[in-house]
PAZAPA-4460 file (N, C-alpha, C; in steps of 0.05 Angstrom, whole numbers, plus 32768, in hexadecimal, padded with zeros to 4 digits):
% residues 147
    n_x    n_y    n_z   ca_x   ca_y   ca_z    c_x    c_y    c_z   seq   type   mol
   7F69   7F65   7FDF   7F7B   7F7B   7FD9   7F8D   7F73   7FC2     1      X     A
   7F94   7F83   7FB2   7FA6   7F82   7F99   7FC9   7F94   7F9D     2      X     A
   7FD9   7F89   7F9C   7FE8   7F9E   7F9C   7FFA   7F98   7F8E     3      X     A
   8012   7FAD   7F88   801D   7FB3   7F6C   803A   7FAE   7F76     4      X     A
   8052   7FA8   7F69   8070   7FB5   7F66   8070   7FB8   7F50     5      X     A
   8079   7FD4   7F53   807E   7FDF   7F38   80A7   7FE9   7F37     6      X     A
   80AC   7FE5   7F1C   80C4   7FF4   7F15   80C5   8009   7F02     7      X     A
   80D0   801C   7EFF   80CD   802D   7EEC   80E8   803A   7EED     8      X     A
   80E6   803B   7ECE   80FC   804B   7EB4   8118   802F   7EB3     9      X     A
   8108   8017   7EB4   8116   7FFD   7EAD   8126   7FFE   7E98    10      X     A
   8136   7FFA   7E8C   8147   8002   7E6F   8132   7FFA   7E50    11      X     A
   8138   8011   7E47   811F   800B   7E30   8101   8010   7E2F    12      X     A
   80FF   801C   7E50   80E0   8026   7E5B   80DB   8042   7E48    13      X     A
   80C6   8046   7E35   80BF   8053   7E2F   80AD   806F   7E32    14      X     A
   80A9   8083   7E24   8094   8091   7E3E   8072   8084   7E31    15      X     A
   8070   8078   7E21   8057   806B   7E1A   8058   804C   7E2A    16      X     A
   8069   8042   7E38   806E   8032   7E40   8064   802E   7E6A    17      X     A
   8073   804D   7E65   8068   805B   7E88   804A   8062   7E83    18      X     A
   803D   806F   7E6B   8024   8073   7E6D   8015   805E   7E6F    19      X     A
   801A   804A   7E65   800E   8030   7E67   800A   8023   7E80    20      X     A
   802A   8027   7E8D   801F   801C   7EB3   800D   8036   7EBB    21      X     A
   8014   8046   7EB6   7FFB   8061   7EC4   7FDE   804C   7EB9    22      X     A
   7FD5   804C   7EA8   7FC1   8042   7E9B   7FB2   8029   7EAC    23      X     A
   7FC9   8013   7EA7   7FBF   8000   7EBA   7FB6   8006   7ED9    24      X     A
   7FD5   8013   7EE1   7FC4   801D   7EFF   7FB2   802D   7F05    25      X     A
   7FAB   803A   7EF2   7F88   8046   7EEC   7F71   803C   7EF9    26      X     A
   7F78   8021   7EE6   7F61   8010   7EDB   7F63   8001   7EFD    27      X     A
   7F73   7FED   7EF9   7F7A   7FDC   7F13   7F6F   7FEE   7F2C    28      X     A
   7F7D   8003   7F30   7F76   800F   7F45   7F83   7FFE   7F68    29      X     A
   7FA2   7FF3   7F61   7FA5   7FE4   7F77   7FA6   7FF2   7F94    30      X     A
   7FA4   7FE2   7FA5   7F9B   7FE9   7FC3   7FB2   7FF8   7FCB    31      X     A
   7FD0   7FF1   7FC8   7FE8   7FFB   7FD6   7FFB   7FEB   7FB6    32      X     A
   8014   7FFA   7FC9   8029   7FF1   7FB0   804A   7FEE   7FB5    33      X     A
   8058   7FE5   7FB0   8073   7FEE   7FB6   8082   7FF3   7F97    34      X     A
   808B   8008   7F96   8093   801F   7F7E   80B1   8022   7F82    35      X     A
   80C2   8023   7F6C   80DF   8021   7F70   80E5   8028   7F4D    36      X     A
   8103   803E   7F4E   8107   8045   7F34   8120   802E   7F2F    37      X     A
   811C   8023   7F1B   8136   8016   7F0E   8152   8015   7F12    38      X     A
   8167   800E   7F1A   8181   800C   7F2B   818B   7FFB   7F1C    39      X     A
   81A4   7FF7   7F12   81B9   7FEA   7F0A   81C0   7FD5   7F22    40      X     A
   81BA   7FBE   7F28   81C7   7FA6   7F30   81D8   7F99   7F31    41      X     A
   81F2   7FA1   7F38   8207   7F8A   7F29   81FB   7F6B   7F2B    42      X     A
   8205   7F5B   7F16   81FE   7F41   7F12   81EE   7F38   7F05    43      X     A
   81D1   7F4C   7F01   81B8   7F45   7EF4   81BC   7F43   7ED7    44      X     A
   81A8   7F36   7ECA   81AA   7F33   7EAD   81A8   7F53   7EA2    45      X     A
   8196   7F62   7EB6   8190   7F7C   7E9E   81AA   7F86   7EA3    46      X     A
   81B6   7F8D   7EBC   81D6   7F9D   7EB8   81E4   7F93   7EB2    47      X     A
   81E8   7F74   7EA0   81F6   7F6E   7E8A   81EF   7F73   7E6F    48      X     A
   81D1   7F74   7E6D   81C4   7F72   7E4A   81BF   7F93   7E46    49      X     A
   81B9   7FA2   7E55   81A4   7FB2   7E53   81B9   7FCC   7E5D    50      X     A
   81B4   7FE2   7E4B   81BD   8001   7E52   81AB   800C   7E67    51      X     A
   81BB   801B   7E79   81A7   8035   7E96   819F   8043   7E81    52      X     A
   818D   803F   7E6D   8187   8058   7E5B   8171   806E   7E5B    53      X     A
   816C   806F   7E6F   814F   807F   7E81   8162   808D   7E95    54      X     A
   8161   80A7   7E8C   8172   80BE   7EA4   8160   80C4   7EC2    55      X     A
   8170   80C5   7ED3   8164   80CA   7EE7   814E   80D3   7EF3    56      X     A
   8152   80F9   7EDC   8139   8103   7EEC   811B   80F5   7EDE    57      X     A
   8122   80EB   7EC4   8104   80D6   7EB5   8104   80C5   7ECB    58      X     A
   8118   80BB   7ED9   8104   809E   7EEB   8100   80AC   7EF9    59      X     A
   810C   80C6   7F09   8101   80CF   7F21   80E2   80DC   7F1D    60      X     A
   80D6   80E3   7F06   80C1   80F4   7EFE   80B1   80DB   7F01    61      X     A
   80B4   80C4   7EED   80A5   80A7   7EEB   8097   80A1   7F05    62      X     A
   80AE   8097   7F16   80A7   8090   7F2D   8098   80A2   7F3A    63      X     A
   8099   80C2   7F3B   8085   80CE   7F50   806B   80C9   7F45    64      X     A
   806A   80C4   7F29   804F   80C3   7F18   803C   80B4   7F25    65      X     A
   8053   8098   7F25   8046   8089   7F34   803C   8084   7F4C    66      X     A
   8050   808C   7F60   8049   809A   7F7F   8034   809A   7F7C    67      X     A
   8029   80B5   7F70   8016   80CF   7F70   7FFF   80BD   7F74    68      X     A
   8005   80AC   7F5D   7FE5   80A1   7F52   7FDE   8087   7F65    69      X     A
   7FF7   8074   7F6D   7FEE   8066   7F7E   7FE5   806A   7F9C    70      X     A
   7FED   808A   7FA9   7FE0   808E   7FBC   7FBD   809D   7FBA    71      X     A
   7FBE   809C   7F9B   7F9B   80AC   7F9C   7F90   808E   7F9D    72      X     A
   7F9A   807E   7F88   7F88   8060   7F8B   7F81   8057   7FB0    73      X     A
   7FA6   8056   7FBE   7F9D   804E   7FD5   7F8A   8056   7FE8    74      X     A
   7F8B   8073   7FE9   7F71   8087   7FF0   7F5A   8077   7FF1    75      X     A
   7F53   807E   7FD4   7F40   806C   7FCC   7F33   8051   7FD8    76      X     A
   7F46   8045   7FCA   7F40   8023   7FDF   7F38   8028   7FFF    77      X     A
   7F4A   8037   800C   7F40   8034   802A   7F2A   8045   8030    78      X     A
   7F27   805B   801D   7F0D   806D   8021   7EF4   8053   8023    79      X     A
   7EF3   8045   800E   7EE2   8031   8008   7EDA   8021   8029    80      X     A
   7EEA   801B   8035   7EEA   8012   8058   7ED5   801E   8069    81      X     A
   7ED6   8037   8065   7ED3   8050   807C   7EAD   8046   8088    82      X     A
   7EA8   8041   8090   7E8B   8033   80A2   7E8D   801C   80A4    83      X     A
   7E9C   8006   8097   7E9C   7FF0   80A0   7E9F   7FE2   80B6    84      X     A
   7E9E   7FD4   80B9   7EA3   7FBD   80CE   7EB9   7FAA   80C6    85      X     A
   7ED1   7FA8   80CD   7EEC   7F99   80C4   7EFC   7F88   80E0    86      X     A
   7EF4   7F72   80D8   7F08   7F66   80E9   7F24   7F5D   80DE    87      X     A
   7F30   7F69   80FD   7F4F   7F70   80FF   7F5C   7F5A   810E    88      X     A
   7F79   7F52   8107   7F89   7F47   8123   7F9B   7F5C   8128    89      X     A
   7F9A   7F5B   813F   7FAA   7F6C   8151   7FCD   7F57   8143    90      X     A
   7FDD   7F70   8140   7FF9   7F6A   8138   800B   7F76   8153    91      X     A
   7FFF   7F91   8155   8016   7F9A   8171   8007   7FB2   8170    92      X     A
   8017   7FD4   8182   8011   7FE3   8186   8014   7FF1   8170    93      X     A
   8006   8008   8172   800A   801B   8150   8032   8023   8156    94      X     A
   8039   802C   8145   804A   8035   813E   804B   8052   8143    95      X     A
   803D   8062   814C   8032   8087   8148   8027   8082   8169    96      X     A
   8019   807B   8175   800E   8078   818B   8012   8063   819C    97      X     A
   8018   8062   81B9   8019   804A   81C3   7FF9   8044   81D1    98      X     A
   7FE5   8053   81CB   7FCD   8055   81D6   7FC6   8042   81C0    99      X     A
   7FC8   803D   81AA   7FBA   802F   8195   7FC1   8010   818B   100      X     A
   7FB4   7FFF   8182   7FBA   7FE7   817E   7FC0   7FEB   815A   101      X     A
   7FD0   7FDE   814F   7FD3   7FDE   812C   7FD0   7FC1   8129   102      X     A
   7FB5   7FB8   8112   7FB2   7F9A   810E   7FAC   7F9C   80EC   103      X     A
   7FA7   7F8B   80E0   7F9F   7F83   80BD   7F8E   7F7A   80C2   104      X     A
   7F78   7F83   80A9   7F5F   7F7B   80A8   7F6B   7F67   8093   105      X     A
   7F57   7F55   807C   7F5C   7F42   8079   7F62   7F48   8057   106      X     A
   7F65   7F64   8054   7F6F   7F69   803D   7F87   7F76   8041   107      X     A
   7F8C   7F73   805F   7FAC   7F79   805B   7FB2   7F91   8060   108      X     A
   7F9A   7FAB   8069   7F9B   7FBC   806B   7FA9   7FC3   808E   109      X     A
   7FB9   7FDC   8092   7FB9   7FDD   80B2   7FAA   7FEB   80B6   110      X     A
   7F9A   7FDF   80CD   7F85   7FF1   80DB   7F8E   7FFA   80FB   111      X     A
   7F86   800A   8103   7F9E   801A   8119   7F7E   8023   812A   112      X     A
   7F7E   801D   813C   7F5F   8028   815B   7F66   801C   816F   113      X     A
   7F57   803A   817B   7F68   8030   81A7   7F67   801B   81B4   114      X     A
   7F76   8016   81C0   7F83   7FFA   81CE   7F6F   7FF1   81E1   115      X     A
   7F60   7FF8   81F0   7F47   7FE6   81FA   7F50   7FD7   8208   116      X     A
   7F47   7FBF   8210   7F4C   7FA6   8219   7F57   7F90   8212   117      X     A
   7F5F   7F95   81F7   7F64   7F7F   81DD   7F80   7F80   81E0   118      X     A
   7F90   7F68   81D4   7FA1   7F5D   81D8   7FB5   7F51   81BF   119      X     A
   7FD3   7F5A   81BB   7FDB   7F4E   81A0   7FCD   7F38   819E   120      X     A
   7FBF   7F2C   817A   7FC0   7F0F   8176   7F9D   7F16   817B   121      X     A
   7F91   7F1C   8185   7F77   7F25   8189   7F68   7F27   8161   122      X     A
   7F4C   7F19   8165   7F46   7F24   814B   7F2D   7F38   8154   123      X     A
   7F26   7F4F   8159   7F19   7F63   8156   7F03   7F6D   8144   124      X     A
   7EF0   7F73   813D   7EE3   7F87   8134   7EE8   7FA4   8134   125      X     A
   7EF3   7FB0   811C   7EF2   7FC6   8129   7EE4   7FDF   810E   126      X     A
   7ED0   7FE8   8114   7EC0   8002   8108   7ED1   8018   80FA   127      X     A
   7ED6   801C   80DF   7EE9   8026   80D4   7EDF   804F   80D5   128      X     A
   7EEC   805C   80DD   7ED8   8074   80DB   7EEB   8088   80CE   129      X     A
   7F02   8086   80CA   7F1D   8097   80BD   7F2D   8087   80A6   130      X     A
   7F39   8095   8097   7F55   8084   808D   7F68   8099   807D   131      X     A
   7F78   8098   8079   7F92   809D   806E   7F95   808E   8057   132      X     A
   7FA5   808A   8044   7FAB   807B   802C   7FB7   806A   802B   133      X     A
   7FBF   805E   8047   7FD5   8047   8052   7FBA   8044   8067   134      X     A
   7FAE   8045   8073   7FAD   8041   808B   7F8B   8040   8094   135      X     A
   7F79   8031   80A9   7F5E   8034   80AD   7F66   8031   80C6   136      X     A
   7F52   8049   80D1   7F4D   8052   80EC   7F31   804C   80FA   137      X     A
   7F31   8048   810C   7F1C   803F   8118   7F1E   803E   8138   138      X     A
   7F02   8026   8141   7EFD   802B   815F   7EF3   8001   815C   139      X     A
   7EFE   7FF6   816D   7EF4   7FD8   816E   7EDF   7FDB   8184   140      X     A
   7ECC   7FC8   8170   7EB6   7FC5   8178   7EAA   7FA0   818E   141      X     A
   7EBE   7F94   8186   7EC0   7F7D   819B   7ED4   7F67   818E   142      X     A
   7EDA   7F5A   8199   7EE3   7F38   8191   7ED0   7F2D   8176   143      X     A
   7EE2   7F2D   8163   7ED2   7F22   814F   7ED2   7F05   814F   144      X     A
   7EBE   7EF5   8143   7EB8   7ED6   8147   7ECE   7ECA   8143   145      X     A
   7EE3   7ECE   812F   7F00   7EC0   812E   7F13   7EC1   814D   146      X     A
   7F10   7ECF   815B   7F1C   7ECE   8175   7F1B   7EB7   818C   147      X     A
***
């Protein structure tokens, strides 16, 4: 798995500058991301060197750009899952259900299927048959050989 931090409307960020990260994240196509618009720091070198010269609603527009496009990539990526066979460790219960186990496959993804017999710390198989753009759903299929 590949994933991104991005900042946007940094002082001096251009709009050929934002098309350019659009561009890359095109291309790249990373799995997930963590996205954040530019903030004044006290202490840092840029809020000593550098003007807030990017108005709000440009970073607020920037950043959804980016949103937008990093949730079609993530789509994507986990669409790519959907029949597989993925072994998971069990981390704890889902978060949304207490019927369900939530574990990472080995790209880091959470994969979320019913609680069974399996046990935090458990490494699983589990048959991917759904997903969300964060998230692979499924049904475990036994104790995978790492267990």
């Amino acid at each position: 798995a590949i994933s991104q931090d991005m900042i946007t409307g940094f002082p001096t960020e251009t709009e050929e500058d934002h098309k350019d990260t659009l561009s890359l994240m095109e291309h790249v196509k990373y799995d997930f991301g963590f996205m954040f618009s530019y903030s004044e720091r006290p202490g840092t070198l840029a809020a000593r060197k550098l003007e807030d010269d990017i108005p709000e609603p440009v970073k607020k527009r920037r950043l959804q750009e980016i949103i937008d496009m990093q949730r079609a990539h993530s789509l994507f990526r986990t669409r790519e899952h959907i029949g597989a066979l993925e072994e998971v460790l069990i981390e704890g219960e889902s978060k949304k259900s207490a019927a369900h186990w939530m574990g990472r496959n080995s790209q880091n993804t959470v994969v979320v299927f019913p609680k069974e017999q399996y046990k935090e710390g458990d490494f699983v198989n589990v048959k991917i048959n759904e997903c969300t753009s964060a998230t692979l759903l499924g049904e475990a299929t036994g104790y995978s050989e790492n267990n």
